[in-house]
Wavefront OBJ file of the C-alpha trace (Angstrom):
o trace
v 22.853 -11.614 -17.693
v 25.918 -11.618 -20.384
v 26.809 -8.975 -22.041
v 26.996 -8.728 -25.559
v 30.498 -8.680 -27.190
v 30.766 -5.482 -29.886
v 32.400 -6.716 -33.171
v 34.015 -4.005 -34.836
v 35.193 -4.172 -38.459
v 36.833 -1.728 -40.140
v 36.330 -1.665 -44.508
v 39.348 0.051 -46.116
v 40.434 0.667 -49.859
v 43.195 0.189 -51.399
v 44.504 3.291 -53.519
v 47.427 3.490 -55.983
v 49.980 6.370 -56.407
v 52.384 5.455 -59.092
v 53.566 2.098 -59.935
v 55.243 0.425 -56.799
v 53.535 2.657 -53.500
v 50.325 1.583 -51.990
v 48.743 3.751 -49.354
v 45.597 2.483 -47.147
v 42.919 4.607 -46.145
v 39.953 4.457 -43.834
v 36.623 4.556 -45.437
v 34.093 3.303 -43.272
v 33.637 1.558 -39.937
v 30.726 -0.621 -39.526
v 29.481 -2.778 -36.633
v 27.177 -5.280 -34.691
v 26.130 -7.179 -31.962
v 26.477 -10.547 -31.176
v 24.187 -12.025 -28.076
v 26.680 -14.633 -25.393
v 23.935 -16.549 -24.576
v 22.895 -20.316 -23.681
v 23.287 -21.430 -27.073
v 27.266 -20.944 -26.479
v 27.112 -23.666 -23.944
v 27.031 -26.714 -25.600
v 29.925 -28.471 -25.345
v 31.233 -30.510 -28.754
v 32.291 -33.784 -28.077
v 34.671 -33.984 -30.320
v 36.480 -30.550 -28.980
v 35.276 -31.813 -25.955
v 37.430 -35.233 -26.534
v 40.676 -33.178 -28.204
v 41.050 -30.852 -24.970
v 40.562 -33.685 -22.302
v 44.427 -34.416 -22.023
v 45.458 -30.836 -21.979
v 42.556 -30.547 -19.258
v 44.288 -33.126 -17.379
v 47.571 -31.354 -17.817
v 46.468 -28.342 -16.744
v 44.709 -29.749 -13.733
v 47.723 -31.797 -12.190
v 49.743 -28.091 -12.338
v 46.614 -26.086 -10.457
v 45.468 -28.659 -7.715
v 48.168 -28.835 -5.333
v 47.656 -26.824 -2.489
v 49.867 -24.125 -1.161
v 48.330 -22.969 2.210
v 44.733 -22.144 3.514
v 42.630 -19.466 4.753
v 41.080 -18.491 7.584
v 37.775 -17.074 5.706
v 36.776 -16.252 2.144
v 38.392 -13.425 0.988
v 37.352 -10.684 -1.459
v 38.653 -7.709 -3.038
v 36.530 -4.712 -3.026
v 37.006 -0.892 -2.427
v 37.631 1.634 0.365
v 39.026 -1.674 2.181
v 38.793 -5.649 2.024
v 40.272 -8.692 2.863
v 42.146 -9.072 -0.151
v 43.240 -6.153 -0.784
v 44.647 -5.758 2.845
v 46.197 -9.378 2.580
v 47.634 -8.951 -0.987
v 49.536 -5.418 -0.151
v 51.043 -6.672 3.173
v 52.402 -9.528 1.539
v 54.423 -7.510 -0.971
v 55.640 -5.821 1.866
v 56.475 -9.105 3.419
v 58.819 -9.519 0.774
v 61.283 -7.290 1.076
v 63.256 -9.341 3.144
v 63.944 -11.346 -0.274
v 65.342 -8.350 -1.827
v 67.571 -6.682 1.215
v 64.452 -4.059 1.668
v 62.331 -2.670 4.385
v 59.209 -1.039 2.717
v 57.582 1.960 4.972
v 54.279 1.004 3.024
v 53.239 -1.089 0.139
v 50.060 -0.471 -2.640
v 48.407 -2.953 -4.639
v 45.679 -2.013 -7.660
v 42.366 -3.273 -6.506
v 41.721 -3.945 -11.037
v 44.505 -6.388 -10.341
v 42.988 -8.655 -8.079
v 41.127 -10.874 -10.830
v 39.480 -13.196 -8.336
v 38.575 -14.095 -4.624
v 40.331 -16.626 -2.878
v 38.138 -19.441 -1.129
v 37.919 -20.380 2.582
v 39.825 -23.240 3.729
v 42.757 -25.011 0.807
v 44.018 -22.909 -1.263
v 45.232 -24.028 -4.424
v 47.782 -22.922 -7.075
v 44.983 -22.441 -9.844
v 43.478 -19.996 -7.287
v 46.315 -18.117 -6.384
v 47.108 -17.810 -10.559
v 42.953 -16.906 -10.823
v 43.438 -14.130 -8.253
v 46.991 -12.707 -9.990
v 46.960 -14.150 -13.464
v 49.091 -11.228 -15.020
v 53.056 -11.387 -15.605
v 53.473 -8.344 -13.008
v 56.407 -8.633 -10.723
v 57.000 -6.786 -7.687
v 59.173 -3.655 -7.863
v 60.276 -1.406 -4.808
v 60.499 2.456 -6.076
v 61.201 5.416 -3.697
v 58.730 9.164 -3.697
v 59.556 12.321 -1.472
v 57.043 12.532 0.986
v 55.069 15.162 -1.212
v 54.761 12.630 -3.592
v 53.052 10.205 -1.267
v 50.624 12.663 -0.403
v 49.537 13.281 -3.977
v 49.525 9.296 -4.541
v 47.559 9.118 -1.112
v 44.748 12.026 -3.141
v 44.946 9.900 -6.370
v 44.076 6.337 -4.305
v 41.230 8.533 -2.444
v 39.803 9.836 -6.225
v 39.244 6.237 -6.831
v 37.811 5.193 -3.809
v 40.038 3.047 -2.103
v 43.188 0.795 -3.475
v 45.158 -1.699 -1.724
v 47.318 -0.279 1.047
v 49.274 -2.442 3.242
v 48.617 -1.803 7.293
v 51.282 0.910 7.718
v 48.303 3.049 5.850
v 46.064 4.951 7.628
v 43.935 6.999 5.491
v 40.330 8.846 5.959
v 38.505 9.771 2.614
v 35.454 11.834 2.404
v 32.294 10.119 0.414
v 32.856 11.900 -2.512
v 36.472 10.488 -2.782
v 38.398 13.048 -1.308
v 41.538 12.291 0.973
v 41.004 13.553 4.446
v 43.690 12.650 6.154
v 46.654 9.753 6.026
v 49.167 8.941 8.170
v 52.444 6.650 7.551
v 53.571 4.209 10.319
v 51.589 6.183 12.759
v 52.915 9.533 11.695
v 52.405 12.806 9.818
v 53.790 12.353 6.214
v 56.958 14.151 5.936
v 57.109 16.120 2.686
v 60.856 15.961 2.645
v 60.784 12.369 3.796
v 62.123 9.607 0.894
v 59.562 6.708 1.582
v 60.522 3.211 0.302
v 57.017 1.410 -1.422
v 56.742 -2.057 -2.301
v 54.130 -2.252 -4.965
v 53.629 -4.759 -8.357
v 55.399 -3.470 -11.386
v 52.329 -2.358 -13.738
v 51.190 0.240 -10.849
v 54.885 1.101 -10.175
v 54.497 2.950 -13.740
v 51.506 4.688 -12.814
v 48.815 2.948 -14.367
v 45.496 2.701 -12.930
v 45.779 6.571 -12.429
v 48.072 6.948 -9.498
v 50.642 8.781 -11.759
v 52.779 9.685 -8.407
v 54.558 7.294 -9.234
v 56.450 8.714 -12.757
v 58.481 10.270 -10.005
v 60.160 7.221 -8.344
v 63.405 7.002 -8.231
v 66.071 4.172 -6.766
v 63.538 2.077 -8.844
v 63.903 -1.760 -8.762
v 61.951 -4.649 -10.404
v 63.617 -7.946 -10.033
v 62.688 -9.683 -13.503
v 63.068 -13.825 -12.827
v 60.092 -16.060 -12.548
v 60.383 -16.289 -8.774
v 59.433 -12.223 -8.994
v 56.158 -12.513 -9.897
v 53.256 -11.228 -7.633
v 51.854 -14.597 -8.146
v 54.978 -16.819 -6.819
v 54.987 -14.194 -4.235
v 51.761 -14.924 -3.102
v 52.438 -18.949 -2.808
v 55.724 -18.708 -1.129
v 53.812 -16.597 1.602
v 51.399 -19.092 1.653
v 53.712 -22.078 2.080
v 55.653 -20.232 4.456
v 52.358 -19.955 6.514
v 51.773 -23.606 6.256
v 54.951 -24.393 7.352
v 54.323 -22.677 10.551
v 50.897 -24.409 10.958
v 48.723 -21.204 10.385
v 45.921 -20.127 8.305
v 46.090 -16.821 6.159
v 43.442 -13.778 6.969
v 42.940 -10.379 5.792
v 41.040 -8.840 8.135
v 39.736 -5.154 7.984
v 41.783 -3.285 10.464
v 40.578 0.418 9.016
v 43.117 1.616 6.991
v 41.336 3.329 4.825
v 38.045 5.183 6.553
v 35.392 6.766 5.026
v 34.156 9.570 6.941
v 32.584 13.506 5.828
l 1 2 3 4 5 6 7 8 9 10 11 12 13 14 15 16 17 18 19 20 21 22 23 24 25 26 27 28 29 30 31 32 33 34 35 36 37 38 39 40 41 42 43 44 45 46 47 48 49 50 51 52 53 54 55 56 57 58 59 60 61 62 63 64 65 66 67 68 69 70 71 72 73 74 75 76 77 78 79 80 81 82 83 84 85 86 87 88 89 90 91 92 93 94 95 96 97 98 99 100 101 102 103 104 105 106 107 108 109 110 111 112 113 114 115 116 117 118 119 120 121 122 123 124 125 126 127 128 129 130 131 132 133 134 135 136 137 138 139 140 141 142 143 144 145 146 147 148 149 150 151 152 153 154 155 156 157 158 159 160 161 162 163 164 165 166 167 168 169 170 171 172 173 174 175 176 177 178 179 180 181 182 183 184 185 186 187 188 189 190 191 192 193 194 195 196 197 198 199 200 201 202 203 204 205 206 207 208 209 210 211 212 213 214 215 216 217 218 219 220 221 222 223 224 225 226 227 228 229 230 231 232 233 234 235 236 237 238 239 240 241 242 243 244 245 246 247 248 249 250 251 252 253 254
C-alpha cells in the first residue's frame, strides 16, 4: 500500500512597524492529505515523449557492468550480506590512502538498495549508495570504541566489517565485542574506515565527535559509490564473483 504524502502549509501575515521594516509572523499552520495511488500512474505521452532522450542518456551511463555476485544481497540488521560486504570493502580501501584500518562501520540507513544476483551494473551500485558520502578514516581510544560498539548494539545491528565480533542481547544491549580477535584495549588508538556522514556521528553513534587524525579525501574517485565499483572491477579482473556472506559478527544472544 502507498503511503500518503502530508502537505504542510504554513499561512503567515505580514505586519508593519514604521515605514521601511517588515517583520513576518506565524499565524496558523494548516494541513492535508493527499492519497499516491493508481491514478498517479498514467504516463503522459507527451512527458512521456520529452524525457525519452534523457532516458536514453541516462541508460547508456547505468548499464555497463562492473562485476557480479555470487547471490542476491540485502541489507538488513543484526547482520547481512550487504552490510558485511559494504563495510569490508571500505576497509579494503585503505591501501588507496597509505592506511590499514583495525575495523571499518557502515550505516545500515545508508544502504538504499539490494544488489541483484549475477551482473551487476553501475545504476545498481549508484541505487545501493546514491548519496555524495565519501570515505573518511578517523581514529577513537579504545574507550571510545566500546561506547560506539553500545551505540551500534542500541540500534540493533550496523555494518561492521569482519574484524567485528560483537554479541548483543535481544533488547539491544552490547554483550560483548572483540577487535581482531582481542579484548578492546581502552588505551588502544584504533584506526576505522567508515563513510563520511557516519564519521560525524549521525545515525546516533556520536562516538565518533571524538575522532581525531581525521581524514576524508574529497575528489570524485572518494566516493563510497566509486569505491564500491573499483572493488568490483578489481574482482572481475581476477575472474571472481563478489559475496557477503554471514560469518557472525554480530550475535544475538540473552
Amino acid at each position: 500500500m502507498r503511503k500518503p504524502i502530508i502537505l504542510m502549509t504554513m499561512m503567515a501575515a505580514l505586519l508593519l512597524t514604521g515605514c521601511r521594516t517588515a517583520h513576518y509572523h506565524l499565524t496558523g499552520v494548516e494541513r492535508t492529505r493527499i492519497a499516491v495511488d493508481s491514478r498517479y500512474d498514467v504516463v503522459n505521452p507527451t512527458v512521456d515523449q520529452l524525457m525519452a532522450p534523457y532516458r536514453t542518456k541516462v541508460d547508456e551511463l547505468m548499464k555497463p557492468v562492473v562485476g557480479r555476485t555470487a547471490a542476491y544481497l540485502d541489507a538488513f540488521r543484526p547482520e547481512s550480506p550487504l552490510s558485511n560486504l559494504l563495510t569490508d570493502i571500505m576497509v579494503w580501501s585503505g591501501k588507496f590512502y597509505g592506511e590499514k584500518p583495525d575495523f571499518g562501520v557502515y550505516n545500515i540507513g545508508g544502504m538504499r538498495a539490494s544488489l541483484p544476483a549475477g551482473d551487476v551494473t553501475i545504476g545498481d551500485v549508484v541505487n545501493v549508495a546514491p548519496f555524495e558520502n565519501k570515505v573518511a578514516f578517523v581514529t577513537l581510544t579504545g574507550a571510545k570504541v566500546k561506547e560506539l560498539m553500545e551505540q551500534i548494539a542500541s540500534r540493533g545491528g550496523e555494518g561492521v566489517s569482519r574484524e567485528v565480533r560483537m554479541v548483543i542481547t535481544s533488547d539491544n544491549k552490547l554483550k560483548s565485542v572483540q577487535i581482531g580477535g582481542q579484548d578492546i584495549d581502552p588505551a588502544r588508538q584504533y584506526r576505522i574506515a567508515t563513510i563520511d556522514y557516519v564519521s560525524k556521528g549521525n545515525d546516533d553513534m556520536t562516538a565518533f565527535k571524538s575522532s581525531t587524525d581525521i581524514k576524508m579525501p574529497d575528489k570524485d574517485e572518494d566516493l563510497n559509490r566509486e569505491i564500491i565499483m573499483r572493488y568490483f572491477r578489481e574482482k572481475a579482473q581476477q575472474g571472481e564473483l563478489v559475496n557477503g556472506e554471514l560469518d557472525g559478527r554480530i550475535k544475538v544472544e540473552d
